[in-house]
C-alpha positions as CSV (number, residue, x, y, z in Angstrom):
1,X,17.6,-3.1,-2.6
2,X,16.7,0.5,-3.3
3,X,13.8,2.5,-1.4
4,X,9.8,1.7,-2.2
5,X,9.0,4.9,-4.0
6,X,5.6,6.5,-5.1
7,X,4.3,8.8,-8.6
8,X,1.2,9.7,-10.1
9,X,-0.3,8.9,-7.1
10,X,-4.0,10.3,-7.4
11,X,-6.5,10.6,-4.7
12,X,-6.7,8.5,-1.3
13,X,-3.7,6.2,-1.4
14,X,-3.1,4.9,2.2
15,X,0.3,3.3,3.6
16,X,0.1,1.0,6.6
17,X,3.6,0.5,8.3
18,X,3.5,-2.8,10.5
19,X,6.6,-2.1,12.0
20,X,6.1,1.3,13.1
21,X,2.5,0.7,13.8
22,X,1.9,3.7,11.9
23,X,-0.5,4.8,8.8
24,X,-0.3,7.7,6.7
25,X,-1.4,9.2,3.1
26,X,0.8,8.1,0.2
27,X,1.8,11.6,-2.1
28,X,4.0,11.5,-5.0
29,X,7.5,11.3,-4.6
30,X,7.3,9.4,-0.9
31,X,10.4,7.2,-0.2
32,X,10.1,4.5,2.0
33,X,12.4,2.3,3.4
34,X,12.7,-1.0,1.3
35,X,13.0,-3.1,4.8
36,X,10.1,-2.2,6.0
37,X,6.7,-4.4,6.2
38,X,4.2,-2.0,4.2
39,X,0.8,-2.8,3.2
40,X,-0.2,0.0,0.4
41,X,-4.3,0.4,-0.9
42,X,-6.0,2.2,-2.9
43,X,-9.7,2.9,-2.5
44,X,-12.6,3.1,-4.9
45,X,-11.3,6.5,-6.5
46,X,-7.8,6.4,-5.7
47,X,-4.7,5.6,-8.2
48,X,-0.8,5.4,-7.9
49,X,2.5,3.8,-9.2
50,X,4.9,2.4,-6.5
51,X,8.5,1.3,-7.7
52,X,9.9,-1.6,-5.3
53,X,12.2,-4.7,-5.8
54,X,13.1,-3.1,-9.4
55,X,9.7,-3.0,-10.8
56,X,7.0,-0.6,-11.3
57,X,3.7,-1.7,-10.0
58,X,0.5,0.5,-10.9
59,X,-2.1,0.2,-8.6
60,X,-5.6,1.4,-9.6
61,X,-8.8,1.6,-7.3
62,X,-9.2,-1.5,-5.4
63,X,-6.0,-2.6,-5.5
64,X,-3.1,-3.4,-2.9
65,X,0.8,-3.8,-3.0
66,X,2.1,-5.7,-0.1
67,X,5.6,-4.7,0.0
68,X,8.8,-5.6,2.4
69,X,12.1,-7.1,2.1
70,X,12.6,-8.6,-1.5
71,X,8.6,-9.4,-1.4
72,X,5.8,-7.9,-3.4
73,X,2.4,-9.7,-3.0
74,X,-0.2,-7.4,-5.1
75,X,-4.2,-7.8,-5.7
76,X,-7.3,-6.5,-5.7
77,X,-9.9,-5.8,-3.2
78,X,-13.8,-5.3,-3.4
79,X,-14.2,-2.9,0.0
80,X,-15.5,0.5,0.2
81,X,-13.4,3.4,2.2
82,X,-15.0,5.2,5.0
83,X,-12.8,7.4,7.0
84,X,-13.8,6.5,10.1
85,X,-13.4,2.8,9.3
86,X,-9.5,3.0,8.4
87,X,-8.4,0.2,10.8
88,X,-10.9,-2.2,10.5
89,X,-11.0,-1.8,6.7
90,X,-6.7,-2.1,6.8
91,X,-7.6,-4.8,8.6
92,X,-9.5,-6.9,6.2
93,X,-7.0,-6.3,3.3
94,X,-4.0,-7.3,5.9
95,X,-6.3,-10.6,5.8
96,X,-6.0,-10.7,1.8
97,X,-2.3,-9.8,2.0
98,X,-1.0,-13.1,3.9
99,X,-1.0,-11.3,7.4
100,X,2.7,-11.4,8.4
101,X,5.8,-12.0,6.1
């Protein structure tokens, strides 16, 4: 399993690490590791591709790439990004990614 990699990522794209308990901006060339439990979103003007589990998956605004182990679980999403929101709204798209692996 190679590493969870990001390009052409444009505007807001924000990684939630379940393991580490830890979120952070996505930028273009970020490697993360493919063991990982990550739950990746874009928000209403945000854009990027992420290459996992030997595919590419490009993720426009509302989207989200669930991605850990050998699993990719990817969709869309209808909620607006405030800042000062950011856990409640990773929260919510947590909910629409299956919660825990």
């Amino acid at each position: 399993m190679g590493m969870i990699r990001f390009v052409n990522v444009q505007g807001d794209v924000l990684v939630d690490d379940r393991r580490k308990d830890d979120r952070f901006m996505a930028h273009d060339g970020l490697m993360l590791d493919p063991m990982g439990d990550y739950l990746v979103v874009t928000t209403q003007a945000s854009s990027a591709d992420v290459h996992a589990a030997g595919k590419m998956t490009r993720l426009g605004p509302y989207s989200y790439l669930r991605a850990g182990g050998n699993r990719l679980v990817n969709g869309k999403h209808n909620i607006v990004w405030i800042a000062r929101d950011t856990k409640a709204f990773l929260a919510r798209i947590w909910a629409l990614a299956g919660g825990r692996f």
